[in-house]
C-alpha positions in Angstrom: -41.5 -7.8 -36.6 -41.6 -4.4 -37.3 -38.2 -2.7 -36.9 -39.7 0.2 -35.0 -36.2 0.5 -32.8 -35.3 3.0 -35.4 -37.9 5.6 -34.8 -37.0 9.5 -34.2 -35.1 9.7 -31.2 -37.3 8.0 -28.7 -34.9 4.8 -29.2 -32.4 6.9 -31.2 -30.4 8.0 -28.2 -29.9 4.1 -27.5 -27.7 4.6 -30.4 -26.6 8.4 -29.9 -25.7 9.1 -26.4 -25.9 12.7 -25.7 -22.5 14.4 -26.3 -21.9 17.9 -26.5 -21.8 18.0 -30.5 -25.3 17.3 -30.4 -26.3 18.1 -26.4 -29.5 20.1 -28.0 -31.1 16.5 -28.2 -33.1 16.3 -25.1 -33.0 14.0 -22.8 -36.3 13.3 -21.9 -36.5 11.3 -25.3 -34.1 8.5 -24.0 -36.8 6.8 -22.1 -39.3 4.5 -23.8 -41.8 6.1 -22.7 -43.6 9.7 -23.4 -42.8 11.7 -20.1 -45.5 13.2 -18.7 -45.2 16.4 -19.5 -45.3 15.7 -23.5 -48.3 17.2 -25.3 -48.4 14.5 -27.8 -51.8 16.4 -29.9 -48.7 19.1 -30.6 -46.3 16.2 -31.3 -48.6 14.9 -33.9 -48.7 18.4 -35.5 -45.8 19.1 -35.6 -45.0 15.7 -37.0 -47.6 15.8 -39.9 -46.3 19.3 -40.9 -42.7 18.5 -40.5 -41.8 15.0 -41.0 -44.9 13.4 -42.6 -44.2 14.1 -46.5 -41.1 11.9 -46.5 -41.9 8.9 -43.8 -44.9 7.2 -44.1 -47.8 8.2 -41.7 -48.0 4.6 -40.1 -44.3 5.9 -39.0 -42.5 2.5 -40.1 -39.8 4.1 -42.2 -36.5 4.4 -40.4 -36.5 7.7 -39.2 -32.9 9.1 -37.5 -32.0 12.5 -36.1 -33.8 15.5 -35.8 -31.4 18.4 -35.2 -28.6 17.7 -37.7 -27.9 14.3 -39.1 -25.1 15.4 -41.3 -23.0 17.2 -38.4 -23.3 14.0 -37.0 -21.9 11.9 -39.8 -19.0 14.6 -40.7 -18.0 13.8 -37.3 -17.6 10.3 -38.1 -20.4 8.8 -35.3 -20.1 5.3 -36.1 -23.7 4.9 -36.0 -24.5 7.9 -38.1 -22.1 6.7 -40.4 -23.8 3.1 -41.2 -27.4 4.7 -41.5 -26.0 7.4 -44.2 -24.5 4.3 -45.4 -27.6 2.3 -46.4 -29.6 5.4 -46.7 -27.6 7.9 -48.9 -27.8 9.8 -51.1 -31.2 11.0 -49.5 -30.1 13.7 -47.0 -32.4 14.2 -44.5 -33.4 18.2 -43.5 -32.3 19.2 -40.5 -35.0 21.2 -38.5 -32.6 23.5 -36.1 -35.4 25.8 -35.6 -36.8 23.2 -33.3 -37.1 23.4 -29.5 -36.4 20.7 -26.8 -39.9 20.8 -25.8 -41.4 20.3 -29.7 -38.6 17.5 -30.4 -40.4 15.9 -27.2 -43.6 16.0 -28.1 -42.7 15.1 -31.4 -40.8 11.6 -30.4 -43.6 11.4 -27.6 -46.3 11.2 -30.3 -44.6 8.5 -32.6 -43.9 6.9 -28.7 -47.0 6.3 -27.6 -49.1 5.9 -31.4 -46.6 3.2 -32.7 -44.5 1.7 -29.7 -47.1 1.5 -27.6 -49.6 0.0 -30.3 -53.3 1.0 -30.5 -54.2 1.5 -26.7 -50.7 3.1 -25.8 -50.3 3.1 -22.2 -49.0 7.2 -20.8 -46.1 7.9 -18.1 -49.0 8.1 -15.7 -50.5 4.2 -16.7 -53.5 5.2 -18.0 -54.5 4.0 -21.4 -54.7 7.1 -23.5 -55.8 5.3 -26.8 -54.7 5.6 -30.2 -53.6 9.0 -31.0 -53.0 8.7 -34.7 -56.9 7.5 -34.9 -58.0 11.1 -33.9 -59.3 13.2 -36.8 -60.9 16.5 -36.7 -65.0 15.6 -37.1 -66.6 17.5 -40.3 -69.3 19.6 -38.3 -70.9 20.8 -41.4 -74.1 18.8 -41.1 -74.4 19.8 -37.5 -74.0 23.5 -38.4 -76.5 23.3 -41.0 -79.1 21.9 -38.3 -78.3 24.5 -35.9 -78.9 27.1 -38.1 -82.2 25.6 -39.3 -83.7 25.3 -35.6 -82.0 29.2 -34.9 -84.4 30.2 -38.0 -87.2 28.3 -36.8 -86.8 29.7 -33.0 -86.7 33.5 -35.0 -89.9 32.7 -37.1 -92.0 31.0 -33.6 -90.5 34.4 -31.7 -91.7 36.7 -34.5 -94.7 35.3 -34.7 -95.2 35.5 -30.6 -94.1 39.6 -30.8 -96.7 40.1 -33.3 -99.5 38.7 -31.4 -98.9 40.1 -28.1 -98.5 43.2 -30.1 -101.9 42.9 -31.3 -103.2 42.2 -28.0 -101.8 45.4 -26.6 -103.5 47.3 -29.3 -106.9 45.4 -28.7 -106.6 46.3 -25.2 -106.1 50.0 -25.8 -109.4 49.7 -28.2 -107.9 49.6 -31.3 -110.6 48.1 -33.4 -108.5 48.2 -36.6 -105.9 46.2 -35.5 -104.8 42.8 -36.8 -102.8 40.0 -36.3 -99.3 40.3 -39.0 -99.4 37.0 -41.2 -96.0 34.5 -41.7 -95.3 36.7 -44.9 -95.5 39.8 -43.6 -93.3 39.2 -40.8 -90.7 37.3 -42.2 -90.9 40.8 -45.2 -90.9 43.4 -42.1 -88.0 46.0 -42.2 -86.8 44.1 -38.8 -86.2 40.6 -40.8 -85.0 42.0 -43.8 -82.6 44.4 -41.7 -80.9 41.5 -39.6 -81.1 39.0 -42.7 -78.7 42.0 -44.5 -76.5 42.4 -41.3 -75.8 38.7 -41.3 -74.9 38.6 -44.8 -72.4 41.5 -44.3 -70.9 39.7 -41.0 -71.0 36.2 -43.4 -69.1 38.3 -46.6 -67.0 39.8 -44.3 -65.6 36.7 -43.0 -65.4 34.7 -46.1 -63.8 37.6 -47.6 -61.2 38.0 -45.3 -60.7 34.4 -44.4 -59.7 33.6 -48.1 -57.6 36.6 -47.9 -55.7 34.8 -45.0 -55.1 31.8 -47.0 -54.5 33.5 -50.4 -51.1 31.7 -51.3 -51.1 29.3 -48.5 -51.9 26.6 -50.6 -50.0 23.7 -48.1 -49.8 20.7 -50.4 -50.3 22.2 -53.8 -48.8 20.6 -56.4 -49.3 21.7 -60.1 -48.8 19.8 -63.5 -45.3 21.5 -64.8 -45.0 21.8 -68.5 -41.6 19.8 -67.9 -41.3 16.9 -66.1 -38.3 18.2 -63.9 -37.3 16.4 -61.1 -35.5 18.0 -58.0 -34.7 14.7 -56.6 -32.4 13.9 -59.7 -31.0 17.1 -60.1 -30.7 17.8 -56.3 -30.8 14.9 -54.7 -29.2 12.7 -56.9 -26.6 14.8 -58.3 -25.8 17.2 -55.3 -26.8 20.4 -57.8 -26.5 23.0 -55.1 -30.1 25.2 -55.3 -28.8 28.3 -55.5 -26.8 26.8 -58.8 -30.4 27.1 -60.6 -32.2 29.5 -58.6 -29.0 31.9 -58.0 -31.5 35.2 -57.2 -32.0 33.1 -53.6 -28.8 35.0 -52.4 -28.8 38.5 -53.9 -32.0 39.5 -54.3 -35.5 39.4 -52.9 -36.8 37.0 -55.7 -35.2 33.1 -55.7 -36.1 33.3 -59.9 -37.1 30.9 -61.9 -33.8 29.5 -63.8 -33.5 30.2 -67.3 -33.4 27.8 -70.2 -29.7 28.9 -70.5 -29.0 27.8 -66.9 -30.5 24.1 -68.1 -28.1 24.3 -71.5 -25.0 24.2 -69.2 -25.6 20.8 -68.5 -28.0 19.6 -71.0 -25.5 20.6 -74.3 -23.8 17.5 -73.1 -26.7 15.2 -71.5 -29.1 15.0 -74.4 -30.8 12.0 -72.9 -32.3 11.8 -69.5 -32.4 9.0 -67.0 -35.8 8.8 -66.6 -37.8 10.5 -69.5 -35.2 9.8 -72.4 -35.1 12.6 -75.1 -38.9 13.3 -74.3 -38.1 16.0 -70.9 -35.0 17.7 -72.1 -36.1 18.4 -75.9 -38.5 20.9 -74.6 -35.5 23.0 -73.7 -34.1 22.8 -76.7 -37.5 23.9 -78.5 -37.8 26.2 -76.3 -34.7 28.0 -76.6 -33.7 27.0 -80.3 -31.2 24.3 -80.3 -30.8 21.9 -82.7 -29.5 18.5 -81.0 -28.6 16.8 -84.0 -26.2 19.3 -85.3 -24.8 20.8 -81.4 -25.5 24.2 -82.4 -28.3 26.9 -81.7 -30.5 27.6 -85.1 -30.7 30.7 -86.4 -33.1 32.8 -87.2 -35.2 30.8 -84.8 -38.1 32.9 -83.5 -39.4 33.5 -87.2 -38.7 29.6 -87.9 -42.1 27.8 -88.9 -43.7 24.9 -87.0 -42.8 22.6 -89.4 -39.5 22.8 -89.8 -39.1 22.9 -86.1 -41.2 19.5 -86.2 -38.6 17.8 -88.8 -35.4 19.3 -86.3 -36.9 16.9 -83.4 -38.8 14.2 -85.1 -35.3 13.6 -86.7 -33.5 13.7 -83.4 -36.1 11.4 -81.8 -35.6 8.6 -85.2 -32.3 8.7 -84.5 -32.2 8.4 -81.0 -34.5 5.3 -81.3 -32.2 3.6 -84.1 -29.1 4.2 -81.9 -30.8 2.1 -79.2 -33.2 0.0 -80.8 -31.5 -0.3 -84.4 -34.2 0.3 -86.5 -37.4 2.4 -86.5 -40.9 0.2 -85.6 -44.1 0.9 -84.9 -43.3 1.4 -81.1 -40.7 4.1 -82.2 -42.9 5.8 -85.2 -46.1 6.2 -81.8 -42.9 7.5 -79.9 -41.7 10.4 -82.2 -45.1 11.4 -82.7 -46.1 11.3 -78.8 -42.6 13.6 -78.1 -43.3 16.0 -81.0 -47.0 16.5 -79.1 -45.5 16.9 -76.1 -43.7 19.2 -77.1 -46.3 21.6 -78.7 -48.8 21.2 -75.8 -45.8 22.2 -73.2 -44.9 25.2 -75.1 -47.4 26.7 -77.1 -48.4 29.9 -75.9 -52.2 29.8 -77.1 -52.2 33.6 -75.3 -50.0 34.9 -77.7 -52.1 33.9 -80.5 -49.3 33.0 -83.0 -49.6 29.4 -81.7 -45.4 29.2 -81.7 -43.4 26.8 -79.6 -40.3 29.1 -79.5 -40.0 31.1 -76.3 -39.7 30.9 -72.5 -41.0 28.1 -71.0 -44.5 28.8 -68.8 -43.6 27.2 -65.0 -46.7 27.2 -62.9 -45.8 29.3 -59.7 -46.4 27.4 -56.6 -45.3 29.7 -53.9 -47.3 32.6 -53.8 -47.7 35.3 -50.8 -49.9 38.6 -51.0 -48.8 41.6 -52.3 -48.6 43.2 -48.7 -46.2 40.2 -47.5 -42.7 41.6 -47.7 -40.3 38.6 -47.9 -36.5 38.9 -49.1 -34.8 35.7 -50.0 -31.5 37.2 -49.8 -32.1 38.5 -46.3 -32.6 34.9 -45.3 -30.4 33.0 -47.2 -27.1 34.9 -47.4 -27.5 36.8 -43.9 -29.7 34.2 -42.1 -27.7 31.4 -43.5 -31.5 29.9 -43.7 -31.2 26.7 -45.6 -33.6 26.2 -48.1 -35.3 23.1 -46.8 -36.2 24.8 -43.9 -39.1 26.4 -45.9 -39.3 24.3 -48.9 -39.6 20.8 -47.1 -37.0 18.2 -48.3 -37.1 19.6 -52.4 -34.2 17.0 -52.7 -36.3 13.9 -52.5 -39.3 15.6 -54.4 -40.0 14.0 -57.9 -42.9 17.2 -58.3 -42.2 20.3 -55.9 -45.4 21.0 -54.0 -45.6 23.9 -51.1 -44.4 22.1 -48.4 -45.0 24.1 -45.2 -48.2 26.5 -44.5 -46.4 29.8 -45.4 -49.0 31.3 -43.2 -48.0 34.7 -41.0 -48.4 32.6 -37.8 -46.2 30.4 -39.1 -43.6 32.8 -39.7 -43.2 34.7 -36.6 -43.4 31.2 -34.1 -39.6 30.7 -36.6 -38.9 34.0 -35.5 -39.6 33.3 -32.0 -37.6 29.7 -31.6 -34.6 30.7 -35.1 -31.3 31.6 -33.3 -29.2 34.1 -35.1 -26.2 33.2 -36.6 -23.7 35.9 -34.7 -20.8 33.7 -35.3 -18.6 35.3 -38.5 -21.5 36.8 -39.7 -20.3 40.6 -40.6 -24.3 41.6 -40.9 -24.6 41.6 -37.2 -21.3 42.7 -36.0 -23.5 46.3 -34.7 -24.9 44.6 -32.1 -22.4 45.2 -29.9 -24.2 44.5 -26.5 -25.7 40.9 -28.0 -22.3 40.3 -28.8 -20.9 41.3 -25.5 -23.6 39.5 -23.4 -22.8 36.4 -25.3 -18.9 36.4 -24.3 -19.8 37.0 -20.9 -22.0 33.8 -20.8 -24.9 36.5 -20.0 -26.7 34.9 -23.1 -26.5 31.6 -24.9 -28.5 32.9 -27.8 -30.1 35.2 -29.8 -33.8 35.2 -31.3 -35.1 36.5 -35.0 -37.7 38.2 -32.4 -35.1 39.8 -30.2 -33.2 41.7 -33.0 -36.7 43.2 -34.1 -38.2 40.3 -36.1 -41.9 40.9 -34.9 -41.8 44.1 -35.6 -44.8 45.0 -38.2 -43.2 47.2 -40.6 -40.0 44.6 -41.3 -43.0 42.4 -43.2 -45.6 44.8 -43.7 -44.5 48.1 -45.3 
C-alpha cells in the first residue's frame, strides 16, 4: 500500500498539531478532506510550480512541511526530528511567502487527486474526477480551421459586395459596368489594406509576446562546460551559496565564482566523487595548475597545447596506476577521453588562437531584460530572501535549470503575500509608524507592496 499518510500537510497535522511555533499552518488542512472552499485548479498550480521538481508528479514521495521544516526540527519536534533523520542531508525549501489560503489549495489538490484516487469525492459529495488528468487542450488545429472558414466567409462576402455593386450600377444605366472577378477582389486596395492591418496586429503581438517571455525560460537547463554539481557542493557538503557566488550580498550581480574561488578547495581535493580527475582538471587547465607538481605553471598563457596535453595526460596515467596499478587499454581510452574533454570545455574557438588557458565559458541561465531592474543585495542582505526562494531547491540539483517563471507577474504576487523582516533589521528602522503600529498590535505584518514594492520606477527606471 502506498504510504500516502505522508503527504503535505493534509495528514501532516496528524503528526504536527498546531502550536504557536508553527500556528501559520492552517487548519483547514487537518481534515481528510479538501474543504469546500479550496480551489484545487490553483492548488495544482501552485503545486507544479512550487513543489513538483523535487517530488514526483504521481505525489508518492514523502512530502513534510511547507512553511519551515527546519524551525521545526531545531526545535526538537520529535516527529520532525525522525523524518530529517531518514531524509537528511536533503533540506527541503521552505516557502514562507505562502498564504493560508494557497497552502490549502495546495494540500487540497494532492487531497482529492491522490487520497481520494481517480474519481475523488469533494466536501460537497459530488465526484469531481481526477484532477491531475486535466491538461490544457492544444487548440492549434481548431484555430487553423477557424481562420480558414473566416477567409472563406471574407471571400463569399466580397464576392456578394461586388455583385450587388454591379447591380446598382446596371440599374442607374451603366452599360460599361461589370461584374469584379475572384482575382480582382481578393487584389482590391480593400483586401490588401486589411490583409497588411492584420499582419501588423499579428507582428505586433508576436513581437511583444516574446518580449514578455525573453529570459523566462521556466525549465531551461543548458549543457555546462563542467559538470558541477550543486547538490554535492551544496547539498552534500553544506557550502553556504554566497561562499561561491559572494556578489549575492553586496552587489546587484550574484557573479559567477571564479576559478580561484574553486582552487580553495580543489588544491587539496584533486579527485572528485563522482567524475574522478575528469570534472576538476578543467579548473586546473583553466587557470594553470599543474596537479602533479602542487604548484601554478608559469608563464602559462604563452604555454603551447602540447605541453599543456603532457601536464594532464601525465596526471591522468598516474592517477589510474595509483588505483588500478598499471596502465591498460581501459586507462590509455581514459587519458585520452579526459584530455578531449578538456579541449572541447575550454577552447575558445571565438578567440581564434584555439588555447585552453583562460576563464571558463558558463552558459547563463538566468536572464531578465535590460529594463528589469533587480538587485541581489537588496534582497538578500536587506530582505533576508533565501536563495531557494527564487532558485528552487539548487541544493538537490545535479544541473541548475531556471526554476521558477521569473515573469513580472510573478514578482509583484511575492511582493504582495512577502512580509518584511522589521525585526533587527537596521534597513527599516525609518519606518517609524510601521514600527509603532506593530507594537501596538495595530498590525501583525508588513507587505513588500506596502513599503512601495509595486511602485513602477523601484523595477523599471
Amino acid at each position: 500500500m502506498l504510504r500516502v499518510f505522508f503527504l503535505t500537510g493534509v495528514l501532516l497535522l496528524q503528526y504536527f498539531p498546531v502550536s504557536s511555533q508553527d500556528s501559520a499552518m492552517p487548519a483547514a488542512a487537518a481534515t481528510a478532506a479538501a474543504p469546500a472552499s479550496v480551489d484545487i485548479a490553483a492548488g495544482k498550480t501552485l503545486f507544479k510550480n512550487q513543489c513538483a521538481s523535487c517530488h514526483n508528479k504521481n505525489m508518492k514521495d514523502k512530502l513534510t512541511w511547507i512553511r519551515n521544516s527546519q524551525a521545526m526540527i531545531n526545535s526538537g519536534h520529535p516527529r520532525a526530528v525522525e523524518l530529517w533523520n531518514e531524509w537528511k542531508p536533503t533540506i527541503m525549501t521552505s516557502f514562507t511567502s505562502l498564504t493560508d489560503s494557497e497552502i490549502d489549495n495546495i494540500l487540497g489538490y494532492i487531497q482529492d487527486v491522490h487520497v481520494n484516487g481517480a474519481n475523488p469525492v469533494s466536501a460537497a459529495g459530488g465526484t469531481t474526477g481526477t484532477v491531475a488528468a486535466v491538461e490544457p487542450a492544444d487548440n492549434t488545429n481548431l484555430y487553423i480551421l477557424l481562420t480558414g472558414i473566416l477567409i472563406l466567409l471574407a471571400v463569399i462576402l466580397s464576392r456578394i459586395l461586388s455583385n450587388l455593386n454591379f447591380m446598382v450600377q446596371v440599374s442607374e444605366g451603366n452599360t460599361d459596368a461589370k461584374r469584379k472577378t475572384l482575382m480582382e477582389i481578393i487584389t482590391g486596395k480593400g483586401v490588401i489594406g486589411f490583409v497588411l492591418f492584420a499582419l501588423v496586429v499579428l507582428g505586433g503581438y508576436t513581437t511583444v509576446n516574446n518580449a514578455i517571455n525573453l529570459g523566462r525560460q521556466q525549465g531551461y537547463q543548458p549543457t555546462q562546460p563542467i559538470k558541477f554539481s550543486h547538490a554535492t557542493h551544496s547539498g552534500l557538503h553544506k557550502i553556504d551559496c554566497q561562499y561561491c557566488h559572494d556578489g549575492a550580498r553586496r552587489s546587484k550581480q550574484s557573479v559567477i565564482p571564479a576559478a580561484n574561488t574553486c582552487m580553495n578547495c580543489h588544491k587539496a581535493i584533486k579527485v572528485g566523487s563522482q567524475y574522478g580527475t575528469a570534472e576538476i582538471s578543467k579548473i586546473y587547465a583553466s587557470i594553470g595548475y599543474n596537479p602533479n607538481t602542487d604548484q601554478y605553471i608559469e608563464n602559462y598563457d604563452n604555454l603551447s597545447k602540447a605541453k599543456i596535453e603532457r601536464i594532464f595526460k601525465k596526471w591522468f596515467a598516474d592517477s589510474y596506476v595509483q588505483e588500478k596499478g598499471t596502465i591498460d587499454d581501459e586507462g590509455e581510452a581514459l587519458i585520452e577521453n579526459q584530455w578531449d574533454a578538456i579541449v572541447t570545455s575550454l577552447t575558445d574557438k571565438n578567440s581564434g588562437d584555439y588555447k585552453v588557458q583562460g576563464p571558463i565559458e558558463w552558459v547563463r541561465i538566468h536572464n531578465l531584460p535590460d529594463h528589469a531592474y533587480f538587485n541581489h543585495a537588496q534582497h538578500v542582505t536587506v530582505g533576508k530572501v533565501a536563495c531557494q526562494n527564487c532558485h528552487g531547491p539548487v541544493q538537490t540539483m545535479d544541473e541548475v535549470h531556471q526554476f521558477s517563471p521569473l515573469s513580472m507577474g510573478w514578482c509583484i504576487n511575492c511582493h504582495r503575500k512577502t512580509e518584511v523582516k522589521f525585526a533587527d533589521n537596521p534597513y527599516y528602522q525609518s519606518y517609524e509608524r510601521m514600527h509603532k503600529q506593530m507594537a501596538k498590535g495595530e498590525r501583525d505584518k508588513v507587505t513588500v507592496e506596502e513599503i512601495g514594492g509595486l511602485e513602477c520606477q523601484k523595477c523599471h527606471y
